[in-house]
MMTF fields as JSON, N, C-alpha, C and O atoms, coordinates in Angstrom:
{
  "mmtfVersion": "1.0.0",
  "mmtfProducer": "UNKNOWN",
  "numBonds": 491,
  "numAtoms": 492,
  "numGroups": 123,
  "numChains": 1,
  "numModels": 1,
  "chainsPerModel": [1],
  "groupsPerChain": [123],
  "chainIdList": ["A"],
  "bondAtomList": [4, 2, 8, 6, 12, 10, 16, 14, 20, 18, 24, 22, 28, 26, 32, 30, 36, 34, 40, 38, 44, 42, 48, 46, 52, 50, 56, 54, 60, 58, 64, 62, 68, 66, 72, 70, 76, 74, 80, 78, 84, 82, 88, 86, 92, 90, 96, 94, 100, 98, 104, 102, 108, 106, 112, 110, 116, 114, 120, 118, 124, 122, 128, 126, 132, 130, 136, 134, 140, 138, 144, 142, 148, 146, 152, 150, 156, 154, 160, 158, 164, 162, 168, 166, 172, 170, 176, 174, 180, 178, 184, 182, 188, 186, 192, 190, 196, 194, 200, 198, 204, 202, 208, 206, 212, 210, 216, 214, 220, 218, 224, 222, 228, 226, 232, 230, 236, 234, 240, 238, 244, 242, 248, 246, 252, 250, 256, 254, 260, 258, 264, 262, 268, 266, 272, 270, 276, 274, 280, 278, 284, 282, 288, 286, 292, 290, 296, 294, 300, 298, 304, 302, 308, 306, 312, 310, 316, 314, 320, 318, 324, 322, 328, 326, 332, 330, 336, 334, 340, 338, 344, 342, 348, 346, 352, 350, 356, 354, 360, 358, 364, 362, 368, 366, 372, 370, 376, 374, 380, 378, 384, 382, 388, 386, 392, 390, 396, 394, 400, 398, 404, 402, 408, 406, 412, 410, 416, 414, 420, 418, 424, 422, 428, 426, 432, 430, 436, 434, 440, 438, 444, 442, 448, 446, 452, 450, 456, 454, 460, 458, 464, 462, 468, 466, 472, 470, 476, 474, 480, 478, 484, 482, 488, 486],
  "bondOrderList": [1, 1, 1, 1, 1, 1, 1, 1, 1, 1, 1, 1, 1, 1, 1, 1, 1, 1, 1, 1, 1, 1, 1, 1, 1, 1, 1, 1, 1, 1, 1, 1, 1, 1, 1, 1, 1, 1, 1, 1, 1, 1, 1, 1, 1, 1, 1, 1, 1, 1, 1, 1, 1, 1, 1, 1, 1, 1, 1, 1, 1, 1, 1, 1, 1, 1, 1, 1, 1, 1, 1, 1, 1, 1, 1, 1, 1, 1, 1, 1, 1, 1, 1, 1, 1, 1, 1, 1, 1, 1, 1, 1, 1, 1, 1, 1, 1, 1, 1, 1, 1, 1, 1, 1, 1, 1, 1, 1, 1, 1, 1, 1, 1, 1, 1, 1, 1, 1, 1, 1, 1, 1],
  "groupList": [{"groupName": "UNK", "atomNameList": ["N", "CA", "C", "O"], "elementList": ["N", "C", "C", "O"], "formalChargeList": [0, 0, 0, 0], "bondAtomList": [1, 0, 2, 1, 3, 2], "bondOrderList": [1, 1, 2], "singleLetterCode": "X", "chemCompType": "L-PEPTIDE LINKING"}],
  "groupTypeList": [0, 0, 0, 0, 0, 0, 0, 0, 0, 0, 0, 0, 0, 0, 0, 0, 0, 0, 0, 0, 0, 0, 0, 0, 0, 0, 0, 0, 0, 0, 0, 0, 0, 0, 0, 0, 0, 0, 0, 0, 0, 0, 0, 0, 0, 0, 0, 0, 0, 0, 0, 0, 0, 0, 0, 0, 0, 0, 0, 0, 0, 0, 0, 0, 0, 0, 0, 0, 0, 0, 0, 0, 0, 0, 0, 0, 0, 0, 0, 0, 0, 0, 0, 0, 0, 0, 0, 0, 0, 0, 0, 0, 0, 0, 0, 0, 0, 0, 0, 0, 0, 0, 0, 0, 0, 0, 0, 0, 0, 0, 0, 0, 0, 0, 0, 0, 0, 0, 0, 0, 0, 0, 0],
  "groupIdList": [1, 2, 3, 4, 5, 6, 7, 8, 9, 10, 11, 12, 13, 14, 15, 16, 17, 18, 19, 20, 21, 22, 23, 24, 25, 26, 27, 28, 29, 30, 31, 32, 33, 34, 35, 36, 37, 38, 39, 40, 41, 42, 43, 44, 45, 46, 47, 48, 49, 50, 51, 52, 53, 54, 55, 56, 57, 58, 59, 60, 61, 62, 63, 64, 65, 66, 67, 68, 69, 70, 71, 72, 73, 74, 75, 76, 77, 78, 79, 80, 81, 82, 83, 84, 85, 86, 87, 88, 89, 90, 91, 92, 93, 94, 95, 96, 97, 98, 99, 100, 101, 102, 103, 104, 105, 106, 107, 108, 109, 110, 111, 112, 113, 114, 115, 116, 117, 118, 119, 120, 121, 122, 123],
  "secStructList": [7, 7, 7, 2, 2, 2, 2, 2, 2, 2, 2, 2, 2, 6, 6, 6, 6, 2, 2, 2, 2, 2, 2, 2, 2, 2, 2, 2, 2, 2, 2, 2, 2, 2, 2, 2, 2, 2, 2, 2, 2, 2, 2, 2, 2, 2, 2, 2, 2, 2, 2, 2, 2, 2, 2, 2, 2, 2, 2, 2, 2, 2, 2, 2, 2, 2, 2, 2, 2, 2, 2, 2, 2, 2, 2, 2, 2, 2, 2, 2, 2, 2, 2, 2, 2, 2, 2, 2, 1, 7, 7, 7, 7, 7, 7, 7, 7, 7, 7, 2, 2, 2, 2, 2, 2, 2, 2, 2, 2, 2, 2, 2, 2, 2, 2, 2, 2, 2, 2, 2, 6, 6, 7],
  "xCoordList": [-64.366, -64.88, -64.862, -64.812, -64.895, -64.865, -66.265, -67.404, -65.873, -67.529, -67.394, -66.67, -68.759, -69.225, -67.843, -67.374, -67.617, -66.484, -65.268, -64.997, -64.826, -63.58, -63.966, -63.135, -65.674, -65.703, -65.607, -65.231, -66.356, -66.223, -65.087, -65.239, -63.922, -62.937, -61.867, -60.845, -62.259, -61.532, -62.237, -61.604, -63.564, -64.255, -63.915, -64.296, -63.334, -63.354, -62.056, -61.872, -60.831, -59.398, -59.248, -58.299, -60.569, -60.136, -60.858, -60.95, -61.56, -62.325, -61.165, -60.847, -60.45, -58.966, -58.379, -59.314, -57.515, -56.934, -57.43, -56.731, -58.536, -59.155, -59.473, -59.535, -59.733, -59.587, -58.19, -57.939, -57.351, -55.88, -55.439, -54.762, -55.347, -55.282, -55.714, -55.004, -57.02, -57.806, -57.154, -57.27, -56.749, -56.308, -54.97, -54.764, -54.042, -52.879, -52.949, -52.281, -53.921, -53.986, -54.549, -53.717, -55.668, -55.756, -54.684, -54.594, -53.899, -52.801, -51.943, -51.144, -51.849, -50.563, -51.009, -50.319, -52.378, -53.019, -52.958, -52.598, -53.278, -53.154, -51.562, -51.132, -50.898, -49.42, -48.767, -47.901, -49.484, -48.943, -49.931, -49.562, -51.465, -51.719, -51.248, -51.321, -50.707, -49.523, -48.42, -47.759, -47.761, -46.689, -46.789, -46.165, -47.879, -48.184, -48.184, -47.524, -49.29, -49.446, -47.957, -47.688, -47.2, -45.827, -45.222, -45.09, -44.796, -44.376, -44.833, -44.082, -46.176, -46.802, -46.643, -46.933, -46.349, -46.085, -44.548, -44.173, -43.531, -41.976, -42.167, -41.499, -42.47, -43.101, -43.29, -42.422, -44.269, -44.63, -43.374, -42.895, -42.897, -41.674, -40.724, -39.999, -40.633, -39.28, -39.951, -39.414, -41.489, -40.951, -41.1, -40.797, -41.833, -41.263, -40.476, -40.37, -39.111, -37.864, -36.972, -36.125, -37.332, -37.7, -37.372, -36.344, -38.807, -39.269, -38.518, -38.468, -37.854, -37.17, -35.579, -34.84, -35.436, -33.911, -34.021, -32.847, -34.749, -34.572, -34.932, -34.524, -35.633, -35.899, -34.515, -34.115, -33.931, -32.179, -31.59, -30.641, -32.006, -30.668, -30.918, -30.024, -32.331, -32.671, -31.922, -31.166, -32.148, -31.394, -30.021, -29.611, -29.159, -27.508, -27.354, -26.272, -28.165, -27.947, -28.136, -27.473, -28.87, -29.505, -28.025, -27.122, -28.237, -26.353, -25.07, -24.412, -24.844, -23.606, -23.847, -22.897, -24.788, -24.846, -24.576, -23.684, -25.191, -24.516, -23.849, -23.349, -22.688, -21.771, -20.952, -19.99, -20.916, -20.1, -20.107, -19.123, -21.573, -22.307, -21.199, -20.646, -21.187, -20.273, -19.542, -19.913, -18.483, -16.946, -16.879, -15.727, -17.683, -17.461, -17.088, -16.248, -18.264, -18.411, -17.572, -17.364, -16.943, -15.435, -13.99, -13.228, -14.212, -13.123, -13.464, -12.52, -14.502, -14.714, -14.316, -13.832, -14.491, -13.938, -12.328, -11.726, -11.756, -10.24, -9.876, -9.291, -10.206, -9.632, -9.866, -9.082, -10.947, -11.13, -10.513, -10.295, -10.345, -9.183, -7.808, -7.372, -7.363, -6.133, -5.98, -5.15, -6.544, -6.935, -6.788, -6.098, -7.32, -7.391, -5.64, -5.067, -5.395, -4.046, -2.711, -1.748, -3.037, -2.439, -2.232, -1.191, -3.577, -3.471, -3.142, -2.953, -2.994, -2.621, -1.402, -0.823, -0.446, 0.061, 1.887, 2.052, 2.618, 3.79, 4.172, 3.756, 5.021, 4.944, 7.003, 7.442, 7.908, 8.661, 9.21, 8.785, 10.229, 10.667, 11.532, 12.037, 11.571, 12.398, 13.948, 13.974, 15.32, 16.524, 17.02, 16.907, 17.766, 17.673, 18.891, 19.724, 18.461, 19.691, 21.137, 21.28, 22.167, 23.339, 24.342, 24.466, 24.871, 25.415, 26.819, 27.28, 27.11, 28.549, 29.775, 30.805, 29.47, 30.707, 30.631, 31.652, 29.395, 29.048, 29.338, 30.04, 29.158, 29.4, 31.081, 31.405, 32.143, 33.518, 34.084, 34.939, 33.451, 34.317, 33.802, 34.756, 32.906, 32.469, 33.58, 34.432, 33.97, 34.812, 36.222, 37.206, 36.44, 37.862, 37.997, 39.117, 36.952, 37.028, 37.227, 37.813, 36.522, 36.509, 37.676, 37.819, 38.801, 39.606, 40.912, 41.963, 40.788, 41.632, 41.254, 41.949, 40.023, 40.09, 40.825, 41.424, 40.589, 41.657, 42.783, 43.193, 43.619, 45.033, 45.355, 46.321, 44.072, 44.611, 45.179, 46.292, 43.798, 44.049, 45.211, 45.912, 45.367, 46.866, 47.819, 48.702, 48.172, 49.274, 49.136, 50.155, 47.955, 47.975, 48.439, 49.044, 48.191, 48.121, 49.634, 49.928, 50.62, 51.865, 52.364, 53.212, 52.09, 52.412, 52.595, 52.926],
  "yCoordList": [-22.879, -22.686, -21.199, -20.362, -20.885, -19.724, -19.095, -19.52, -18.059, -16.761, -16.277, -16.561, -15.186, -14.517, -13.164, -12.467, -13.273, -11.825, -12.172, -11.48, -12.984, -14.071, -14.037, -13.624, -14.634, -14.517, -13.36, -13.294, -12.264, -11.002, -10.039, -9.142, -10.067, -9.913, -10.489, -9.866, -12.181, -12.406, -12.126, -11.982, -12.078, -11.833, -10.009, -9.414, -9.347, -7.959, -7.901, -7.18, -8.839, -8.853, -9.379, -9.167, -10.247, -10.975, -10.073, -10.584, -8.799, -7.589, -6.93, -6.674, -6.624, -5.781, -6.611, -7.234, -7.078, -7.889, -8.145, -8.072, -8.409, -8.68, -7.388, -7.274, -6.227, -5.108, -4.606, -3.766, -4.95, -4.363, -4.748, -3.981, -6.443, -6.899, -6.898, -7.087, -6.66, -6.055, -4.372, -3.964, -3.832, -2.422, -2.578, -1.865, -3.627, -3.956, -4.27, -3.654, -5.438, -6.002, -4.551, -3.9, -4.239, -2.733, -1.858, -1.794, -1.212, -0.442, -1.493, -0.922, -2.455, -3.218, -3.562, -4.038, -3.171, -3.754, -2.347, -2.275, -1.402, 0.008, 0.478, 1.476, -0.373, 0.109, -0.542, -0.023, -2.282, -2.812, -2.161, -2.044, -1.751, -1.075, 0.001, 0.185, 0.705, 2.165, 1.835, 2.713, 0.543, 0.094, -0.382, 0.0, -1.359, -1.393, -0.804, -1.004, 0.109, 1.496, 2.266, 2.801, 2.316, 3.124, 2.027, 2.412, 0.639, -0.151, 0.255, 0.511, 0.305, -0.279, 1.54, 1.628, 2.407, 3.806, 3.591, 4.31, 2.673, 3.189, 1.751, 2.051, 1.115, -0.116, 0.703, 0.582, 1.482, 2.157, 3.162, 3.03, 4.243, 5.039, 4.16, 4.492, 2.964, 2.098, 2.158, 2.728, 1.388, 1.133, 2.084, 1.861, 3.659, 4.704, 4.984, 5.942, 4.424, 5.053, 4.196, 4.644, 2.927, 1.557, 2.46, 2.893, 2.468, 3.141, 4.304, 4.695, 4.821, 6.368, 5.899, 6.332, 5.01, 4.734, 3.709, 3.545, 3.041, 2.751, 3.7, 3.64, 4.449, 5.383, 6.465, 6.996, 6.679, 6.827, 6.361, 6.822, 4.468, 3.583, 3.657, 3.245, 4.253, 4.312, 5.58, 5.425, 6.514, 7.623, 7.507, 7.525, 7.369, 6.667, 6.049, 6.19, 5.488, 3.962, 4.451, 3.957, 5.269, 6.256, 7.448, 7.527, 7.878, 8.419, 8.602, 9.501, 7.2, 6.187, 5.591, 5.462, 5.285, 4.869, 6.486, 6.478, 7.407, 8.783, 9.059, 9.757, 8.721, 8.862, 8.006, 8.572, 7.12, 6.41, 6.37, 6.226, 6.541, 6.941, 8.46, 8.791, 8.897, 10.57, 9.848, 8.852, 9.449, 8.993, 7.798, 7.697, 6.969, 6.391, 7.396, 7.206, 8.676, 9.188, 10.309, 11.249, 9.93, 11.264, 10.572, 10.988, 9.062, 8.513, 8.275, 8.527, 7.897, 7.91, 9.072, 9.086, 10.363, 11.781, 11.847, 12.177, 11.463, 11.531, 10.974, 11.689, 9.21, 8.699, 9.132, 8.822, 9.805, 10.254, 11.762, 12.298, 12.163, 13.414, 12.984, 13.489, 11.951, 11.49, 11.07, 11.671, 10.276, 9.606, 10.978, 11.051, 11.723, 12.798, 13.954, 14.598, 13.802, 14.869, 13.448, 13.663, 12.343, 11.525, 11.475, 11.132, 11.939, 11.759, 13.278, 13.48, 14.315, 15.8, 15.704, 16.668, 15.176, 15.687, 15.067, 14.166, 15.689, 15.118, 14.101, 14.513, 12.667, 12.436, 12.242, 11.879, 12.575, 11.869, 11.108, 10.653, 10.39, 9.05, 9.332, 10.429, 8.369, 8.325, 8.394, 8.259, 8.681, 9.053, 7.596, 7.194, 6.845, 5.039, 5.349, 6.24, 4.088, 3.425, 2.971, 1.92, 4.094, 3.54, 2.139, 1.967, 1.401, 0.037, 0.759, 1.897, -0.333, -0.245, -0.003, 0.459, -0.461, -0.419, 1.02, 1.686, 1.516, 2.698, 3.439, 4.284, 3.789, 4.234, 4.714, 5.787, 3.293, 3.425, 4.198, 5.054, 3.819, 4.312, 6.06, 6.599, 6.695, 8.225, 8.42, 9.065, 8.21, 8.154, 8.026, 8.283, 7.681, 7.453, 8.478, 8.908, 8.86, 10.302, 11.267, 12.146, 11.39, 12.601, 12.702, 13.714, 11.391, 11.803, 12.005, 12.492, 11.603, 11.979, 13.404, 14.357, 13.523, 14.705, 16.132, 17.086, 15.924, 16.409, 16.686, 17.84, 15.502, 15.162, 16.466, 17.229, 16.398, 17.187, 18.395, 18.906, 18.668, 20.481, 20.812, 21.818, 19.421, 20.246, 20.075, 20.729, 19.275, 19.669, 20.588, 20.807, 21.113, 22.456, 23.657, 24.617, 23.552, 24.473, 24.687, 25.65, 23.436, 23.628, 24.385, 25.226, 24.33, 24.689, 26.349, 26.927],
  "zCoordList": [43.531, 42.23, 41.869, 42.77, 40.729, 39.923, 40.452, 40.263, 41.105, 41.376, 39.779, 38.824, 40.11, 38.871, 38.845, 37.944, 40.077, 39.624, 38.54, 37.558, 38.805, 38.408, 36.804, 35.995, 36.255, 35.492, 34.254, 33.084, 35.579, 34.75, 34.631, 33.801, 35.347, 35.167, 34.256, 33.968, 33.646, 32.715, 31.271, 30.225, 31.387, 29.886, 29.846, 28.838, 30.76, 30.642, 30.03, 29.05, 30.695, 30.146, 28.723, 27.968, 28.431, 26.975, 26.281, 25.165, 26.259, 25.499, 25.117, 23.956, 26.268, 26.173, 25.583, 25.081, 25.274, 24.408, 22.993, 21.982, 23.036, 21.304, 21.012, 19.788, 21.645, 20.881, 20.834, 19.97, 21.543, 20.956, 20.359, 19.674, 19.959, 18.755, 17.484, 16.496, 17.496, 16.374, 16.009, 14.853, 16.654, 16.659, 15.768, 14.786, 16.229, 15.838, 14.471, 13.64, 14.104, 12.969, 12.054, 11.422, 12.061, 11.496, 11.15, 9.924, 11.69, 11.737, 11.039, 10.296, 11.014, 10.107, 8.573, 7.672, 8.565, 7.484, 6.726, 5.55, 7.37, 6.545, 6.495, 5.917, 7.153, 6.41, 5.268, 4.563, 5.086, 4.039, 2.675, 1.507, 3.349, 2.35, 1.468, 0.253, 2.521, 1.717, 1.437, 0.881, 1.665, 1.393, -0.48, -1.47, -0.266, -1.481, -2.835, -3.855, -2.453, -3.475, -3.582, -4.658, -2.726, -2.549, -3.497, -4.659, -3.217, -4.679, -5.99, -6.931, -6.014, -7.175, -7.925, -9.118, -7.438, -7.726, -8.112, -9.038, -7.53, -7.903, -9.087, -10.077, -9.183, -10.071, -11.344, -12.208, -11.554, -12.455, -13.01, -14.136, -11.98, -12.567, -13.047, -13.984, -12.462, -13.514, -14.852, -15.802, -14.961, -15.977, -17.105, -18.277, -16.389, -17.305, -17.401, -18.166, -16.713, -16.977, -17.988, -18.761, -17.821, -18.657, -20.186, -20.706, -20.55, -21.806, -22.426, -23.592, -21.127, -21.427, -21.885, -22.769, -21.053, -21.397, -22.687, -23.022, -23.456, -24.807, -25.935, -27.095, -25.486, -26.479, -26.433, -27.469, -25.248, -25.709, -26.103, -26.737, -25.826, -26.84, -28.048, -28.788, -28.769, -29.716, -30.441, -31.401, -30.012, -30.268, -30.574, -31.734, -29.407, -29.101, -30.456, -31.026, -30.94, -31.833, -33.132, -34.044, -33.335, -34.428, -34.656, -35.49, -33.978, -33.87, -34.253, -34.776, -33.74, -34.363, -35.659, -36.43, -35.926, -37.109, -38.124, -38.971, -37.969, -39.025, -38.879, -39.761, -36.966, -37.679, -38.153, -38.671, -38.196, -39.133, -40.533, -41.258, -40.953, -42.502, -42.807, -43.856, -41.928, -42.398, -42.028, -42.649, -41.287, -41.492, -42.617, -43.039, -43.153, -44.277, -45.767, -46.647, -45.558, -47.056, -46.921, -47.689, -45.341, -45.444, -46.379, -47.251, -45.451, -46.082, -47.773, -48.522, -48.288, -49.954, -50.499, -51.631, -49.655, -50.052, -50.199, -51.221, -48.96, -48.896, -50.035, -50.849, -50.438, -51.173, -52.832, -53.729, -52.987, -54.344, -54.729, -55.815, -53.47, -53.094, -54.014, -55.048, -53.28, -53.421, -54.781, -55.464, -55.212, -56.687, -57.573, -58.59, -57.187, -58.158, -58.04, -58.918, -56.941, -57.001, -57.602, -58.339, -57.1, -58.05, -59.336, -59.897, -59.984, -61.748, -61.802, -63.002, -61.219, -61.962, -61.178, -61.68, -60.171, -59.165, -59.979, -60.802, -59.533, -60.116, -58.753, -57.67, -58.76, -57.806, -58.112, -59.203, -56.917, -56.465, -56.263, -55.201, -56.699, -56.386, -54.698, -54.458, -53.844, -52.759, -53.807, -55.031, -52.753, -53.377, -52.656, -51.498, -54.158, -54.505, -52.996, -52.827, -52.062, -51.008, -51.882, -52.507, -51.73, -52.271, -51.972, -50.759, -52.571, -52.003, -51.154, -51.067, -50.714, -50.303, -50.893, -50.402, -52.26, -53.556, -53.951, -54.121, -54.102, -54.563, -53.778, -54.334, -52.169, -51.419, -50.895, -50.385, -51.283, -51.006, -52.037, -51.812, -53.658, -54.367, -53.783, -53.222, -53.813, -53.784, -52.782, -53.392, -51.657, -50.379, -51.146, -50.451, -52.421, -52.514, -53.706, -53.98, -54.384, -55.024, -54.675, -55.306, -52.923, -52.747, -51.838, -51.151, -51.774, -50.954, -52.115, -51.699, -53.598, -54.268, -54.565, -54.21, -55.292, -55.133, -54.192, -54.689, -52.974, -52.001, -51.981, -51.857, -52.118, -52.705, -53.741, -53.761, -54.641, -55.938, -55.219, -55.1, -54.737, -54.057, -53.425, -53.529, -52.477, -51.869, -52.228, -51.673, -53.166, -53.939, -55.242, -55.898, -55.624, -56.163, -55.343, -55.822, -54.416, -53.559, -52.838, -52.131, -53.222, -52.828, -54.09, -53.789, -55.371, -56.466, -56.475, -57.51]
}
């Protein structure tokens, strides 16, 4: 049978043990505690950064819209530009595409023509 030593040697081993476990659980409990607060701190910078980055899309967005407002009232400029050197401006006609008929006879002028010269020129 179990003496008193036996006993007091295992109630001494199960002291050791439930205080190192208790030690353990402590120390794991104060790290999820700082773990925590360490989330709930980068938790927070999102969602100031959250806030920061729409108040740029706000901006960005604010932006584009003037400029396009100025490239609209550039182009209303160009075109009332134009409108206007139109009505004072003399304009040009392109020089008319000649036909083929039109084209042979000039080719057969300028080769009589030719003709003329050199037999002036034998003269």
């Amino acid at each position: 049978m179990a003496s008193e030593i036996d006993y007091k040697s295992l109630l001494g081993s199960y002291q050791q043990k439930s205080f190192d476990l208790l030690n353990q659980v402590i120390a794991l409990e104060a790290r999820v505690s700082s773990n925590n607060q360490l989330i709930d701190g980068l938790n927070k910078r999102v969602q100031d950064l959250v806030v920061e980055l729409e108040n740029y899309k706000a901006i960005v967005t604010e932006m584009k819209i003037a400029e396009m407002e100025r490239l609209e009232e550039q182009k209303l400029l160009e075109v009332e530009e134009e409108g206007q050197s139109m009505q004072f401006g003399l304009v040009s006609m392109p020089p008319k595409k000649k036909t083929k008929k039109q084209n042979s006879t000039e080719n057969t002028e300028l080769d009589a023509s030719d003709e003329e010269k050199q037999s002036e020129e034998q003269f």
